[in-house]
C-alpha positions as protocol buffer text, in pm:
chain_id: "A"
residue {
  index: 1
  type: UNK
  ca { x: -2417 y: 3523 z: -5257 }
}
residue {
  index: 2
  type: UNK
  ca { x: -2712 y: 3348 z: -5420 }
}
residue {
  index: 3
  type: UNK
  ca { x: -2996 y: 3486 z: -5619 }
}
residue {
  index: 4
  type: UNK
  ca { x: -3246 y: 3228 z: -5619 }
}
residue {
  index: 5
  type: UNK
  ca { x: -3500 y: 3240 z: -5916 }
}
residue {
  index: 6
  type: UNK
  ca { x: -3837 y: 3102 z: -5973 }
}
residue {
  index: 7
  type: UNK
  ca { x: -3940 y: 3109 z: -6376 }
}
residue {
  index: 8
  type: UNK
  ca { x: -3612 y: 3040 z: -6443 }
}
residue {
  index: 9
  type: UNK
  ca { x: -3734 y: 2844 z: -6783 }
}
residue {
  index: 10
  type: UNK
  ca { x: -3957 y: 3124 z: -6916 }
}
residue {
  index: 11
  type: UNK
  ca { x: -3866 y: 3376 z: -7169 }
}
residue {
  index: 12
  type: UNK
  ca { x: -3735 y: 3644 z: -6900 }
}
residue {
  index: 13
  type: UNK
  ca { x: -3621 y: 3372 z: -6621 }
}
residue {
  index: 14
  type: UNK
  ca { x: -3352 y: 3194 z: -6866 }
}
residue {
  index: 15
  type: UNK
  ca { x: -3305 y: 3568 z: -7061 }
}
residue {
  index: 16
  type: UNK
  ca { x: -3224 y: 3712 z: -6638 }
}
residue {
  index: 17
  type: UNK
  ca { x: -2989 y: 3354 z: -6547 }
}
residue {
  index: 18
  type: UNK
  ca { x: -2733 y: 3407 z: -6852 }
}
residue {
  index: 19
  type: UNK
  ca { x: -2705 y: 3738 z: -6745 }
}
residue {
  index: 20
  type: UNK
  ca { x: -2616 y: 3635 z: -6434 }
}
residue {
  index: 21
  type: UNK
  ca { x: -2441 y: 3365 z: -6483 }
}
residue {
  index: 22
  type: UNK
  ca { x: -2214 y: 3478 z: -6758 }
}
residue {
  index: 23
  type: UNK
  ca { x: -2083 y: 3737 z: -6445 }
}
residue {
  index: 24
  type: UNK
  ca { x: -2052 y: 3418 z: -6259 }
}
residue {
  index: 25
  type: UNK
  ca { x: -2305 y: 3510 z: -6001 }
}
residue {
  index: 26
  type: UNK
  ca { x: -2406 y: 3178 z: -5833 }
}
residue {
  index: 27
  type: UNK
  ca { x: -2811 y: 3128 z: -5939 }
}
residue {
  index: 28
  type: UNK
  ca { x: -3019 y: 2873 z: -5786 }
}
residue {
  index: 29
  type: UNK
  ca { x: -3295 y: 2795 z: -5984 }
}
residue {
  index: 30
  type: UNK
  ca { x: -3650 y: 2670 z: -5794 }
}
residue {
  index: 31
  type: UNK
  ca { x: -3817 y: 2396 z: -5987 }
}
residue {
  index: 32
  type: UNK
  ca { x: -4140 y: 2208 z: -5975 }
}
residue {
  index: 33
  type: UNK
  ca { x: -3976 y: 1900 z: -6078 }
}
residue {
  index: 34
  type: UNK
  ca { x: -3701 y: 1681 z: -5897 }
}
residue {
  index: 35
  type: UNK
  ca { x: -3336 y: 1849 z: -5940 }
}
residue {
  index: 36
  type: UNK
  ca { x: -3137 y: 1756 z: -6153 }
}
residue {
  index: 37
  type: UNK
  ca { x: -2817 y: 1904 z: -6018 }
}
residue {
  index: 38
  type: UNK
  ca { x: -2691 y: 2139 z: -5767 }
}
residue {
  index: 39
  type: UNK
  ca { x: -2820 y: 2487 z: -5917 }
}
residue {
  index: 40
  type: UNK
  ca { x: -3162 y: 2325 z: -5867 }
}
residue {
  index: 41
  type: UNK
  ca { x: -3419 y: 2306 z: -5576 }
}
residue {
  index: 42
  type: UNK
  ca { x: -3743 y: 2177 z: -5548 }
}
residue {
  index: 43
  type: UNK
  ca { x: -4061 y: 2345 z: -5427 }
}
residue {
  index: 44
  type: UNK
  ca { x: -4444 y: 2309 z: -5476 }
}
residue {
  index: 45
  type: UNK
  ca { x: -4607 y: 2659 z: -5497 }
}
residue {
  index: 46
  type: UNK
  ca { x: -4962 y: 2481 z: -5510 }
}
residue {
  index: 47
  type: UNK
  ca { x: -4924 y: 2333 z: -5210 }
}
residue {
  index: 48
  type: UNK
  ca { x: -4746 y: 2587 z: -5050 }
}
residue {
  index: 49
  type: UNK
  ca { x: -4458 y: 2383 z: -4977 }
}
residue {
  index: 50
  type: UNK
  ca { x: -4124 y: 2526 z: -4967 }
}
residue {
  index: 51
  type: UNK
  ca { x: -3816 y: 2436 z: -4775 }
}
residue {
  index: 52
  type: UNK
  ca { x: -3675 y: 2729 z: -4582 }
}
residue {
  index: 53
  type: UNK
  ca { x: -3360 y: 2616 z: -4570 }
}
residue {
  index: 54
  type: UNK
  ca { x: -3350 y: 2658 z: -5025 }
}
residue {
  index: 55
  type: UNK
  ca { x: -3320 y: 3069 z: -4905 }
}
residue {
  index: 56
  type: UNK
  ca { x: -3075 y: 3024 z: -4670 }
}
residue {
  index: 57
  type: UNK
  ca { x: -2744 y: 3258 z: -4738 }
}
residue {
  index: 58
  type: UNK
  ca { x: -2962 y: 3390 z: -5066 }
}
residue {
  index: 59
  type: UNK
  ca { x: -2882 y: 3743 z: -5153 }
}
residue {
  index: 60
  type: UNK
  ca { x: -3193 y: 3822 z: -5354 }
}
residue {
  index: 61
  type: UNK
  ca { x: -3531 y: 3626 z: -5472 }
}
residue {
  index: 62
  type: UNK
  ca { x: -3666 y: 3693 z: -5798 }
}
residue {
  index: 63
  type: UNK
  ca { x: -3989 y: 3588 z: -5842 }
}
residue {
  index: 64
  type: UNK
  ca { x: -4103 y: 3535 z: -6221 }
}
residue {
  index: 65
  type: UNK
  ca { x: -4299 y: 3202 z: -6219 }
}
residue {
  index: 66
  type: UNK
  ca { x: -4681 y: 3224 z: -6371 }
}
residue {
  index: 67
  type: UNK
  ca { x: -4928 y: 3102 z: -6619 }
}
residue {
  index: 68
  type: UNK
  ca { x: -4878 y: 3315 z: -6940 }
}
residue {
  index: 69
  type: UNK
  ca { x: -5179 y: 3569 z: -6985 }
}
residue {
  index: 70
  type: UNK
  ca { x: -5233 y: 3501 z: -7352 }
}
residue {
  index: 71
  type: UNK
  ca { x: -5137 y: 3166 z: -7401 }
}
residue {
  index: 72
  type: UNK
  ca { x: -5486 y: 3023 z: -7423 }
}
residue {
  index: 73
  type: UNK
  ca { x: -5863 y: 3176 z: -7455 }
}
residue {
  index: 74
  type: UNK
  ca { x: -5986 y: 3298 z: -7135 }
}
residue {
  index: 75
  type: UNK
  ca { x: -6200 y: 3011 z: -6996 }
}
residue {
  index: 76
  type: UNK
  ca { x: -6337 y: 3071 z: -6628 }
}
residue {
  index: 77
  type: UNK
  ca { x: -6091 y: 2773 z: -6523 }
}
residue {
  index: 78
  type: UNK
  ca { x: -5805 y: 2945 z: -6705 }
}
residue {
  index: 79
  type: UNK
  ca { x: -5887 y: 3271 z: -6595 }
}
residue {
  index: 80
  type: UNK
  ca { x: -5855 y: 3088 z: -6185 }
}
residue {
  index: 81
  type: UNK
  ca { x: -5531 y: 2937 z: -6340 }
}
residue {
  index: 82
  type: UNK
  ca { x: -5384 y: 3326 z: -6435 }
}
residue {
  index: 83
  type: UNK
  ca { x: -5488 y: 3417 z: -6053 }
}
residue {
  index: 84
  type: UNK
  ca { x: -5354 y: 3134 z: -5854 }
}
residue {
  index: 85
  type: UNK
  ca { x: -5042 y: 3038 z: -6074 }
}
residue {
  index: 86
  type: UNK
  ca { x: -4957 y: 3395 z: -5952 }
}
residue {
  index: 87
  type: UNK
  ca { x: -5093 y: 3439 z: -5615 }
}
residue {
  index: 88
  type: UNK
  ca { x: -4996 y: 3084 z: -5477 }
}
residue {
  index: 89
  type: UNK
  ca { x: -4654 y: 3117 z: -5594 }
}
residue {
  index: 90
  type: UNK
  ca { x: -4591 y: 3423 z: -5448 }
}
residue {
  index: 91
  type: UNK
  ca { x: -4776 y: 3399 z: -5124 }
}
residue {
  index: 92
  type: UNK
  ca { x: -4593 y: 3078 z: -5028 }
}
residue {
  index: 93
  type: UNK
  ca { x: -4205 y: 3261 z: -5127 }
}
residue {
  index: 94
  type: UNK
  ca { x: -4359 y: 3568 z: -4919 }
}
residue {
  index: 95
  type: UNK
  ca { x: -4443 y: 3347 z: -4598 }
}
residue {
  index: 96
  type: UNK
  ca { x: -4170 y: 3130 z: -4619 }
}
residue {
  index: 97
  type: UNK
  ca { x: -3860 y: 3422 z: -4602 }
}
residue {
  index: 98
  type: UNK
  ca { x: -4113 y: 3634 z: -4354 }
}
residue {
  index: 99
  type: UNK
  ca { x: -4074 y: 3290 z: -4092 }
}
residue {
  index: 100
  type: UNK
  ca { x: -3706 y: 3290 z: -4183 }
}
residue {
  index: 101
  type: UNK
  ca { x: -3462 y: 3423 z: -3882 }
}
residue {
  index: 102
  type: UNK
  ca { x: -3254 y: 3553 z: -4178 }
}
residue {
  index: 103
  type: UNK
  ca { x: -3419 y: 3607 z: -4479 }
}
residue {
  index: 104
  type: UNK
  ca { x: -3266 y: 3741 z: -4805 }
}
residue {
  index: 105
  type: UNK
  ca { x: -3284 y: 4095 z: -4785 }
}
residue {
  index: 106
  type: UNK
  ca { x: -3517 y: 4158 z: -5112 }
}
residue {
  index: 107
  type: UNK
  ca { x: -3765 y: 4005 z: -5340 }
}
residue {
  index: 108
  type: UNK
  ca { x: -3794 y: 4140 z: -5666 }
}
residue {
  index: 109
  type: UNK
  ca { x: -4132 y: 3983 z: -5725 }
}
residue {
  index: 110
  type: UNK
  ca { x: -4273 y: 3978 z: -6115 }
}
residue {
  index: 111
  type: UNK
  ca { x: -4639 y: 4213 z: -6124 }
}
residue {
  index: 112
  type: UNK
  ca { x: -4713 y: 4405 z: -6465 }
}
residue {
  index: 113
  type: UNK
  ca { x: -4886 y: 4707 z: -6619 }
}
residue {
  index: 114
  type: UNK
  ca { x: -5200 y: 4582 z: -6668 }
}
residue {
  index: 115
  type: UNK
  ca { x: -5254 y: 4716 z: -6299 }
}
residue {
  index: 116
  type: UNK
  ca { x: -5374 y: 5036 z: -6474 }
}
residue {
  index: 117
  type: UNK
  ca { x: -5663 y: 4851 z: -6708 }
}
residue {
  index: 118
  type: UNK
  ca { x: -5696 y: 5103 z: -6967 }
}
residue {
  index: 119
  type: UNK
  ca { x: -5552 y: 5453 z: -6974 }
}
residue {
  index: 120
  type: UNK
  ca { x: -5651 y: 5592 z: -7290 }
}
residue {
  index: 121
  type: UNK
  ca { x: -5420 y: 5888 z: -7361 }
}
residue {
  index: 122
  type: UNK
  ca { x: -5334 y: 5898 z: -7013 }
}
residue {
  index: 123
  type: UNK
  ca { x: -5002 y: 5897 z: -6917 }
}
residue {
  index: 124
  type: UNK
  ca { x: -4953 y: 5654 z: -6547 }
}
residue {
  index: 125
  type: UNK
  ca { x: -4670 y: 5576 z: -6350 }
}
residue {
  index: 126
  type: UNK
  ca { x: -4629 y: 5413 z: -6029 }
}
residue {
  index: 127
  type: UNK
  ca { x: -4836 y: 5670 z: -5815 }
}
residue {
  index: 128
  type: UNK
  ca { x: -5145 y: 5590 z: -6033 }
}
residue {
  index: 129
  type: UNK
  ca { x: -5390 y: 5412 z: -5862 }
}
residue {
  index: 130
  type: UNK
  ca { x: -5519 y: 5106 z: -5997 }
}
residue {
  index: 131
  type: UNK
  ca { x: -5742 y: 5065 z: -6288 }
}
residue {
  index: 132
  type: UNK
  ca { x: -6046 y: 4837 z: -6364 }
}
residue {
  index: 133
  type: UNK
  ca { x: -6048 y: 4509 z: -6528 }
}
residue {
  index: 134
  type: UNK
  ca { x: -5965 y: 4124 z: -6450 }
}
residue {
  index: 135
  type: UNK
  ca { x: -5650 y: 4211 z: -6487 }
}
residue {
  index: 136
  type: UNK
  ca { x: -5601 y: 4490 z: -6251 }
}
residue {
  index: 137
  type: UNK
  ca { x: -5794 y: 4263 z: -5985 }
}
residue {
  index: 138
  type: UNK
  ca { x: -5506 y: 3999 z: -6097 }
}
residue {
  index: 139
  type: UNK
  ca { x: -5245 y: 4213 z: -6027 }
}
residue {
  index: 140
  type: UNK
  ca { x: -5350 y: 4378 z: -5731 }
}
residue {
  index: 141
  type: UNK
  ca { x: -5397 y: 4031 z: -5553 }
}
residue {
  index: 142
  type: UNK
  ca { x: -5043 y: 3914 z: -5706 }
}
residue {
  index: 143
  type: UNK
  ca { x: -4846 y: 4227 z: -5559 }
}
residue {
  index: 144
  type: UNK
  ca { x: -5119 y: 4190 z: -5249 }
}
residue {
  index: 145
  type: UNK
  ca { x: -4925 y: 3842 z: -5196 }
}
residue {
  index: 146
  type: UNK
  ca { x: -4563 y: 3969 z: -5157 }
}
residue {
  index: 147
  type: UNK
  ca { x: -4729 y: 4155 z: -4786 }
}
residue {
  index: 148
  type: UNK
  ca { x: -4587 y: 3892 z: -4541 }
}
residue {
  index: 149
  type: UNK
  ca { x: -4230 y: 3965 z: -4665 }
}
residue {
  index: 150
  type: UNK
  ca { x: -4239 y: 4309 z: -4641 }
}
residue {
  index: 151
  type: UNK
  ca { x: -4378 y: 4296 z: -4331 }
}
residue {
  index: 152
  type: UNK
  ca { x: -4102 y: 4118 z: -4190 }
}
residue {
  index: 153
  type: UNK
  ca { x: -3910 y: 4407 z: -4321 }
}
residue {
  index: 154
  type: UNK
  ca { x: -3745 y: 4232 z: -4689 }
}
residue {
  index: 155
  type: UNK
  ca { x: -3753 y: 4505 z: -4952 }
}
residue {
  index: 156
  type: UNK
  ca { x: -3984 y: 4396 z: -5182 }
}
residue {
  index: 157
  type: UNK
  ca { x: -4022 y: 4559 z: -5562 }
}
residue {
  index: 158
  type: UNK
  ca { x: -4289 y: 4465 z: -5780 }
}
residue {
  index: 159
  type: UNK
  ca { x: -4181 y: 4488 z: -6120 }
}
residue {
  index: 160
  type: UNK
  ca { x: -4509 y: 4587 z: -6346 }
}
residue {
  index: 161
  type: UNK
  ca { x: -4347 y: 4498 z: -6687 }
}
residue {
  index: 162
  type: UNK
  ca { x: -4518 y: 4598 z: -7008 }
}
residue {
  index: 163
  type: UNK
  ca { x: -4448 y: 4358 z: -7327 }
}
residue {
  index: 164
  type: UNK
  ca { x: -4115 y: 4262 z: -7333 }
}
residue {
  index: 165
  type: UNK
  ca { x: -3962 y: 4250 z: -7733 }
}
residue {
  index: 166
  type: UNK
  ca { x: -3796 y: 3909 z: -7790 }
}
residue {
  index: 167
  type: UNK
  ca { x: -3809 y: 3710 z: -8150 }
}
residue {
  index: 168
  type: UNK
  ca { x: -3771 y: 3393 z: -7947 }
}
residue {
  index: 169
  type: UNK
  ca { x: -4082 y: 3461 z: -7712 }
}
residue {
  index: 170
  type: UNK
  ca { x: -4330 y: 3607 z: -7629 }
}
residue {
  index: 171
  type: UNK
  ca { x: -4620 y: 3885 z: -7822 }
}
residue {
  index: 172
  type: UNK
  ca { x: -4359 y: 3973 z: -8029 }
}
residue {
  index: 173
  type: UNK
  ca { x: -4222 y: 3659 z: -8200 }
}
residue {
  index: 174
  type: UNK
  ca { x: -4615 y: 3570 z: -8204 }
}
residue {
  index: 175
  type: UNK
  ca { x: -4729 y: 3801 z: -8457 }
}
residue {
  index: 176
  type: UNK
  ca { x: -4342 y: 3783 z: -8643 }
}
residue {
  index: 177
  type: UNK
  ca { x: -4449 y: 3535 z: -8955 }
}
residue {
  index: 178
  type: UNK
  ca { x: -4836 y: 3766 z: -9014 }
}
residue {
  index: 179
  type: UNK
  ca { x: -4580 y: 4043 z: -9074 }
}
residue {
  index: 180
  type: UNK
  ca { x: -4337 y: 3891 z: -9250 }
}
residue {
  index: 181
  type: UNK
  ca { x: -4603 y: 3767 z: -9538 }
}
residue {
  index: 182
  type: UNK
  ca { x: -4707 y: 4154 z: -9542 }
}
residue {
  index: 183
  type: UNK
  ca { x: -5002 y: 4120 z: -9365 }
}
residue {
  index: 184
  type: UNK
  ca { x: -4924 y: 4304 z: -9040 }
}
residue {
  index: 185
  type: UNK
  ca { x: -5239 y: 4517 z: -8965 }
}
residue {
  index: 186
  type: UNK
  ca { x: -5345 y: 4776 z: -8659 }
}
residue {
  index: 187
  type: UNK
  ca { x: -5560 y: 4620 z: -8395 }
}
residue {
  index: 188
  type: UNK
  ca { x: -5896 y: 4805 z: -8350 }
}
residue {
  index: 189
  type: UNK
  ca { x: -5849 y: 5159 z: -8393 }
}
residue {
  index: 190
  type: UNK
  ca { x: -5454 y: 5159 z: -8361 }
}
residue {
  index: 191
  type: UNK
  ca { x: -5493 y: 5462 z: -8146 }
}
residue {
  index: 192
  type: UNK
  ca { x: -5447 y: 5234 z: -7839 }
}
residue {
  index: 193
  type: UNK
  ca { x: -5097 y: 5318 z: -7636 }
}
residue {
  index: 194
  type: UNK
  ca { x: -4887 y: 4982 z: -7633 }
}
residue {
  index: 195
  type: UNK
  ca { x: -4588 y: 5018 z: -7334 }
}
residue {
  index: 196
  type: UNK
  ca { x: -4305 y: 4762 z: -7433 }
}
residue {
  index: 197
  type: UNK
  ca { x: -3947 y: 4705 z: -7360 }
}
residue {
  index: 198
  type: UNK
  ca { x: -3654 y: 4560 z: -7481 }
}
residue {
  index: 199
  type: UNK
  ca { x: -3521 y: 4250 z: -7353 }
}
residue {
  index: 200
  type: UNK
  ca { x: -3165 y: 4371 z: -7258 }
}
residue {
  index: 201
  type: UNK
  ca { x: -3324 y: 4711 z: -7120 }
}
residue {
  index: 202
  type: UNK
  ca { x: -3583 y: 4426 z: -6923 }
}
residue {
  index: 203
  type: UNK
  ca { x: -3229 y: 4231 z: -6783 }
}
residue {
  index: 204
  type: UNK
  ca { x: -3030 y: 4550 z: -6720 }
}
residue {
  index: 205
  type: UNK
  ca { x: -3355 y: 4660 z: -6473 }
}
residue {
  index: 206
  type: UNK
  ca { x: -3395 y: 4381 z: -6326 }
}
residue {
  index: 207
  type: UNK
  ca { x: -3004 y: 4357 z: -6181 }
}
residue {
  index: 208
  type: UNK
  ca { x: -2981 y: 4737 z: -6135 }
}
residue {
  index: 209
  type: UNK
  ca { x: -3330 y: 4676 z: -5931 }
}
residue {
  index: 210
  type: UNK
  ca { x: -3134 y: 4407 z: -5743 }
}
residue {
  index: 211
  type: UNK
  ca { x: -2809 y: 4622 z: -5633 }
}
residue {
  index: 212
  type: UNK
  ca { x: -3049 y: 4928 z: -5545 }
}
residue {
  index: 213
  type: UNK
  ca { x: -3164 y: 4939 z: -5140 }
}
residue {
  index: 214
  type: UNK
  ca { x: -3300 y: 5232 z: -5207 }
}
residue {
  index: 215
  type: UNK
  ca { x: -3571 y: 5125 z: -5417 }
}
residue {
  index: 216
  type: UNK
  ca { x: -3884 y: 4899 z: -5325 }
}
residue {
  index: 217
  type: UNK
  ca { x: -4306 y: 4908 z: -5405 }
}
residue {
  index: 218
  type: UNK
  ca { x: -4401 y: 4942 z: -5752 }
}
residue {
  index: 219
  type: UNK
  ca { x: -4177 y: 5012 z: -6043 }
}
residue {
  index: 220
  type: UNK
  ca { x: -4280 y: 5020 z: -6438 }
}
residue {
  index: 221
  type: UNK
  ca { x: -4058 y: 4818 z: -6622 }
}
residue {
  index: 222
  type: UNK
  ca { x: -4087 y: 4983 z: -6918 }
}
residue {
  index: 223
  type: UNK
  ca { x: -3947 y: 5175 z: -7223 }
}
residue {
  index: 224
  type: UNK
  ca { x: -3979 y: 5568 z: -7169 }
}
residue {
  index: 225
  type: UNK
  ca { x: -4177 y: 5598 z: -7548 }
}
residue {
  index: 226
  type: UNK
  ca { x: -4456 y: 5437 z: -7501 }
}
residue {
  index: 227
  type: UNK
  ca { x: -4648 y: 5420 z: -7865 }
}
residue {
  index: 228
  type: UNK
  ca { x: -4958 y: 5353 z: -8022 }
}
residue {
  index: 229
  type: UNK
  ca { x: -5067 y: 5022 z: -8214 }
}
residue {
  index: 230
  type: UNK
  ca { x: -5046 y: 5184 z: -8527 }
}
residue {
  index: 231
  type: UNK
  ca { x: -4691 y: 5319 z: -8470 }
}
residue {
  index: 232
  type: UNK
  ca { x: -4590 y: 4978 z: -8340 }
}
residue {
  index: 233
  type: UNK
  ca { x: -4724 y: 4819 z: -8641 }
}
residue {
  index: 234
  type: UNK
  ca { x: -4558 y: 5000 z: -8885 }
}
residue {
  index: 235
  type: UNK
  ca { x: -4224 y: 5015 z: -8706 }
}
residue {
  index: 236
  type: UNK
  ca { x: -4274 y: 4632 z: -8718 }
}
residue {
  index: 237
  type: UNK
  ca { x: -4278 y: 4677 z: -9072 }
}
residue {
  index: 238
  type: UNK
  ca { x: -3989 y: 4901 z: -9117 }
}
residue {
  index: 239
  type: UNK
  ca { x: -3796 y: 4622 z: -8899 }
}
residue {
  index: 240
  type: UNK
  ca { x: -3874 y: 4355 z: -9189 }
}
residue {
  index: 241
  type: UNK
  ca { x: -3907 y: 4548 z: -9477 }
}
residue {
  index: 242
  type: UNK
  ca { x: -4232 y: 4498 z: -9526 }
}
residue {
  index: 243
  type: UNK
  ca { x: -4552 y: 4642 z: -9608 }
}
residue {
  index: 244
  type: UNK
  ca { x: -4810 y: 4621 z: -9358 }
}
residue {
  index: 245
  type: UNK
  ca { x: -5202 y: 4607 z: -9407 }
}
residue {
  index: 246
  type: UNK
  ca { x: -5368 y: 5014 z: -9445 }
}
residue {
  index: 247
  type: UNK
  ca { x: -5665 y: 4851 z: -9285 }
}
residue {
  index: 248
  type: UNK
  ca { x: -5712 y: 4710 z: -8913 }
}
residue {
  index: 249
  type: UNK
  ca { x: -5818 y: 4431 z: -8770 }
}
residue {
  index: 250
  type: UNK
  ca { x: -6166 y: 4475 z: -8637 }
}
residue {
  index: 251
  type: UNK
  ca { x: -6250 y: 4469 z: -8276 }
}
residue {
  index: 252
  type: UNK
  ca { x: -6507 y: 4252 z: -8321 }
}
residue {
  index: 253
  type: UNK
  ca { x: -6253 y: 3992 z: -8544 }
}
residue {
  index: 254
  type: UNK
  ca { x: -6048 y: 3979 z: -8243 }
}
residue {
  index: 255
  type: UNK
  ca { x: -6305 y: 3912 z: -7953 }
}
residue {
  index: 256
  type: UNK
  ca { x: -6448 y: 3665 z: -8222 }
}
residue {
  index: 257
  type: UNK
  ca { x: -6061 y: 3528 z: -8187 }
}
residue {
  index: 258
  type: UNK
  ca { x: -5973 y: 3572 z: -7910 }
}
residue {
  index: 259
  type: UNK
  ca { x: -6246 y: 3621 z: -7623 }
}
residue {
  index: 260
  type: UNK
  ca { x: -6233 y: 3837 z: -7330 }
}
residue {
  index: 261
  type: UNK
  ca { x: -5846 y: 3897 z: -7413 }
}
residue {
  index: 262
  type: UNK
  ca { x: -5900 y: 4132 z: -7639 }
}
residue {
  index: 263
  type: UNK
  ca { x: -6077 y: 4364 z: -7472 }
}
residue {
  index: 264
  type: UNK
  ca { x: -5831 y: 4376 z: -7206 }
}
residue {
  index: 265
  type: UNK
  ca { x: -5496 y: 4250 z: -7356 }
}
residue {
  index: 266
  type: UNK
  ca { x: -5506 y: 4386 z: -7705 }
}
residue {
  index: 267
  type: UNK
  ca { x: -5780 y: 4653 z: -7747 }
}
residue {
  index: 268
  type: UNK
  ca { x: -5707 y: 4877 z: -7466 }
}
residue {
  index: 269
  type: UNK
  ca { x: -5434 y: 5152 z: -7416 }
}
residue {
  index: 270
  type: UNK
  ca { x: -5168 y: 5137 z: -7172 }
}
residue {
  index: 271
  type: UNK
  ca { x: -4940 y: 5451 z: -7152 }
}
residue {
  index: 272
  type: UNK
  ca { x: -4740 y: 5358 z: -6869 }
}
residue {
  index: 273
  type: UNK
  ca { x: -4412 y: 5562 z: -6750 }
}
residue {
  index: 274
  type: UNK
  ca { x: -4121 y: 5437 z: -6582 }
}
residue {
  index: 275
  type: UNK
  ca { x: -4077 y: 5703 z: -6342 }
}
residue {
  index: 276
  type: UNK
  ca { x: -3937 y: 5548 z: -6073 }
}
residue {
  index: 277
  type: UNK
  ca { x: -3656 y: 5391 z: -6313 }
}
residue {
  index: 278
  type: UNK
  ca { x: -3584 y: 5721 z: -6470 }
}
residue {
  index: 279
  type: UNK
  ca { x: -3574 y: 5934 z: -6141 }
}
residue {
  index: 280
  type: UNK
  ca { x: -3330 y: 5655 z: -6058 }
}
residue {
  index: 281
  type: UNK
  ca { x: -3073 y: 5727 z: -6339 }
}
residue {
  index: 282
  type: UNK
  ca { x: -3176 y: 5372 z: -6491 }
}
residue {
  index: 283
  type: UNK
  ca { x: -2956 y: 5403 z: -6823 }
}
residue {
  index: 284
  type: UNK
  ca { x: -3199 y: 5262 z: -7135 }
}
residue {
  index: 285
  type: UNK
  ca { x: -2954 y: 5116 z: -7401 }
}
residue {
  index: 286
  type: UNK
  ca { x: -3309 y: 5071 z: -7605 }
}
residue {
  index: 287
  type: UNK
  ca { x: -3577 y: 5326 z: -7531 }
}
residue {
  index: 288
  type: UNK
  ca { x: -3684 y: 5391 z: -7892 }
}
residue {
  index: 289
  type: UNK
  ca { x: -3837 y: 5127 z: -8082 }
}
residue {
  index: 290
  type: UNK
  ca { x: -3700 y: 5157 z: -8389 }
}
residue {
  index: 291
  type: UNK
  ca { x: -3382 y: 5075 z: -8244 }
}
residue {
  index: 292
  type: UNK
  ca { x: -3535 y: 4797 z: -8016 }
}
residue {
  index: 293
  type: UNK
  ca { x: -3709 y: 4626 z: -8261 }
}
residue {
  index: 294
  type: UNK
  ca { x: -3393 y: 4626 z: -8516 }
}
residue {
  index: 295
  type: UNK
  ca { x: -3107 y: 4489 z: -8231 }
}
residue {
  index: 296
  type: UNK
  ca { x: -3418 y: 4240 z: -8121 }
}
residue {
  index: 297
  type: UNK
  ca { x: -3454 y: 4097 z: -8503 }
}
residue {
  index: 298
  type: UNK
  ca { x: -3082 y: 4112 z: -8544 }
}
residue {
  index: 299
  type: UNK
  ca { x: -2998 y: 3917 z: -8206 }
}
């Protein structure tokens, strides 16, 4: 039974295919490209062009393909980029299995926390409604996308991931070598909640999300201790052994920096809860992050 995967080169896609396929669970991997063997199909998300016959006999679509939300400064073109890459891709996997006689019987389609914009010292989960901000529009369109399948009756999940910890990838490894010259520093006021996860606890989700017919909508992929910058910092810091800056990074610094990413990727709070995991019996094998971040650096 084939799980087909879109994102399968990204930091979570290749992370979620060894997993897999060390169990020997047959993957099929959608690529933009030409194939280059078996395990590979071709599709054009832009276009909307995708072969039904690729999800034929496919257990399970996971859907992780998308422009990466920091990996530039917010332009208005990059900004359309962030939308579309998202809402193409998963609008043409959504109408292609809800034409399909047979379709797999779930999507596990990628979303993420920044549904809730900023929090504060709120606590969310999946009943919250949805916040303000380009990214909550983002988001709401992206999940919006997935409708056609579960209209034709698929059980759809939209996983609303927080920052996933990886040294290889990711916010994470991006901010690794500041710390590890001692000058890891709170962003803004550090008071800010920051929702993470580990990237085992991310994997372990994602294929106990896939063997669970119970579950579909929203769930929060993320660790049940949510923290603040400051705390994140410093257990950063503990992680290397190193001492990290007493004094913060200005806001203004980083929207000199960065742009409208700060205000919405860096400088808010996001205290999200994964209630739907937890009421679930999801086991974490990471949920503090003292723990996370020392396996992660170890790994």
């Amino acid at each position: 039974m084939t799980i087909v995967v879109t994102g399968s080169s990204g930091l979570l896609g290749s992370a979620l295919v060894r997993s897999l396929t060390a169990d020997d669970l047959p993957v099929l991997r959608l690529v933009r490209r030409e194939p280059t063997g078996p395990g590979e199909a071709s599709w054009d998300p832009d276009r909307g062009v995708l072969d039904p016959a690729v999800l034929e006999g496919a257990s399970a679509v996971v859907h992780l393909a998308g422009a990466g939300i920091g990996d530039r400064r917010w332009s208005e073109s990059y900004k359309r980029q962030i939308l579309e890459s998202r809402t193409h891709g998963t609008g043409t996997l959504a109408a292609t299995i809800a034409k399909m006689t047979t379709p797999p019987p779930v999507l596990l389609s990628a979303s993420a926390v920044g549904f809730y914009g900023d929090t504060g010292d709120r606590a969310v989960d999946e009943k919250d409604a949805q916040g303000k901000g380009f990214l909550a529009d983002v988001v709401a369109q992206w999940e919006g996308a997935t409708g056609p399948a579960a209209a034709a009756g698929v059980r759809v999940v939209r996983m609303r991931s927080g920052v996933v910890l990886s040294r290889s990838g990711g916010a994470l490894a991006k901010v690794l070598p500041i710390f590890r010259l001692g000058m890891g520093a709170p962003l803004g006021s550090g008071r800010q909640y920051f929702s993470w996860i580990s990237l085992p606890d991310w994997v372990a989700a994602v294929r106990f999300l896939l063997t669970r017919d119970d579950i579909s909508g929203p769930v929060n992929l993320t660790s049940p201790q949510p923290v603040t910058n400051a705390e994140y910092t410093k257990a950063i810091g503990r992680a290397l052994k190193r001492a990290t800056m007493p004094i913060p990074t200005p806001g203004f610094a980083l929207r000199l920096a960065l742009g409208e990413f700060a205000d919405e990727g860096v400088l808010i709070g996001q205290r999200v809860l994964p209630r739907v995991l937890l009421d679930a019996g999801f086991p974490f094998t990471q949920p503090a992050l003292d723990d996370a971040l020392a396996a992660t650096l170890a790994a």
